[in-house]
N, C-alpha and C positions, 0 to 999 in steps of 0.2 A: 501626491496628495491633492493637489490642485485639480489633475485631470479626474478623480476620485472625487472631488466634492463638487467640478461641473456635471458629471453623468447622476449622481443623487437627484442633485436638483433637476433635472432633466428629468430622472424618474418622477419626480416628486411635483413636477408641472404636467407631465402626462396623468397620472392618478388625478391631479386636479380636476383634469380636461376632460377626462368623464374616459379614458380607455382603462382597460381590464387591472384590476391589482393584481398584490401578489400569488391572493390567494386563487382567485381566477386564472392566471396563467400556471397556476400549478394542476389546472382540470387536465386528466387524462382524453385528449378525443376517443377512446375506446370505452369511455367509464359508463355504466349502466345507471346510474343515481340520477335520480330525475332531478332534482336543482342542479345535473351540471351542466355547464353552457353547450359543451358540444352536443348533448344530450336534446336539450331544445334547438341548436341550430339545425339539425338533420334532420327535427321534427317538422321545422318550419319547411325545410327543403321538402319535406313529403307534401306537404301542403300544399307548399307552392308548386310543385312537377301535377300535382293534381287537377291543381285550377288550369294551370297551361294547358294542359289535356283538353279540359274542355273547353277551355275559350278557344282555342286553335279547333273547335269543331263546332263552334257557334252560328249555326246561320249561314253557313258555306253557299246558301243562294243568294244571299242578300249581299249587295254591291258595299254597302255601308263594311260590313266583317270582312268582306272578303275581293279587294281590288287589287289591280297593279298597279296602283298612283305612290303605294304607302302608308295612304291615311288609314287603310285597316289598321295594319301595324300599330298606331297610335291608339286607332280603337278597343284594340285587343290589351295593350298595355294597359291601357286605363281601367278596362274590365280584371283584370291582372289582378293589377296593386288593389282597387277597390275591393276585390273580392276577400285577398288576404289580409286588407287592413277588419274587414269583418272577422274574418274568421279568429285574428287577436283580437280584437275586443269582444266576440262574443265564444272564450275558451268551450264555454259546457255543450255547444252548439257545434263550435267549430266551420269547416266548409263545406257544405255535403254538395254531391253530383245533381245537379238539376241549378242552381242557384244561380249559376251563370245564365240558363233559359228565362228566369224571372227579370235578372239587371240589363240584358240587354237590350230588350226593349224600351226601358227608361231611357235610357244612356242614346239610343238613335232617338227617342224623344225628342230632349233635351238637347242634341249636338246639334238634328238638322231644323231644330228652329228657326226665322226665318229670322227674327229678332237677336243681331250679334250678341246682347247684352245679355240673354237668358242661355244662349249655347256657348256664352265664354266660361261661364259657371256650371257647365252642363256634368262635370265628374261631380260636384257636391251636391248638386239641386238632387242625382239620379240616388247617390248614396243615402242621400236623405231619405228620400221615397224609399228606397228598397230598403230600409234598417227598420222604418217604419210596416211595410209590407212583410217584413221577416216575424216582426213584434205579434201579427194576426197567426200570423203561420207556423211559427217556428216549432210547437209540437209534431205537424207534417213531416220535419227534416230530420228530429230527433229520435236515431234509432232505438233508443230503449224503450220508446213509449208508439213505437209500428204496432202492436198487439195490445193497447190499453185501450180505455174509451175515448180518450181523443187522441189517436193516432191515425197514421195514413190509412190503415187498413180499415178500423173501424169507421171514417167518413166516407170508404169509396165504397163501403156496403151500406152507408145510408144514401149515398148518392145514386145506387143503379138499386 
């Protein structure tokens, strides 16, 4: 009984501490129901394998995306997570293919400042800028609205 009401309590600090309940560990990984977790983790995996995609094809000339010192790596990471922490917060949006071509720009902005103080904050300063710059655009990225009057299509026929 003893060893029985250490692993309770056990449970009972882990549910504190913010991991899955019971009813959560009861989700099947195969379950089709959008509130189940496994459901959204695979989702996010798609997301995420998407942006890798492109950020691993960002600017292949550019010394900043693309070295053998490493610091790419770091660069690309950064453009990585920043892109996916967009894509959750902005669900109806999401991540679309091109968006990595608008943040990296900011992001070599900001990193190769010459000023340490403005390129040690260079992942927030750029996230800033681009959440704002998505704010002007963001009917451009949203495919339901490619064929409405302010979608892609309809600007690039005002535009040429």
């Amino acid at each position: 009984q003893i060893a029985r009401s250490g692993a309770s309590k056990a449970t009972e600090n882990r549910n504190r501490e913010g991991s899955l309940s019971t009813s959560q560990v009861d989700d099947d990984p195969l379950s089709t129901k959008s509130d189940s977790i496994w459901n959204k983790y695979f989702a996010d995996n798609e997301v995420k394998d998407q942006i890798a995609r492109d950020v691993d094809r960002t600017h292949p000339d550019i010394h900043f995306f693309n070295n053998q010192d490493g610091s790419s790596l770091i660069h690309k990471q950064c453009m990585k997570r920043t892109l996916f922490i967009f894509a959750k917060l902005n669900p109806g949006l999401a991540y679309v293919q091109g968006m990595n071509e608008l943040y990296a720009p900011l992001l070599w902005t900001f990193k190769t400042d010459p000023d340490e103080s403005v390129s040690e904050h260079a992942e927030a300063d750029a996230f800033f800028c681009f959440v704002e710059i998505m704010s002007e655009f963001r009917d451009h990225f949203c495919k339901q609205l490619d064929n409405s009057s302010s979608g892609i299509r309809a600007t690039m026929t005002r535009l040429l």
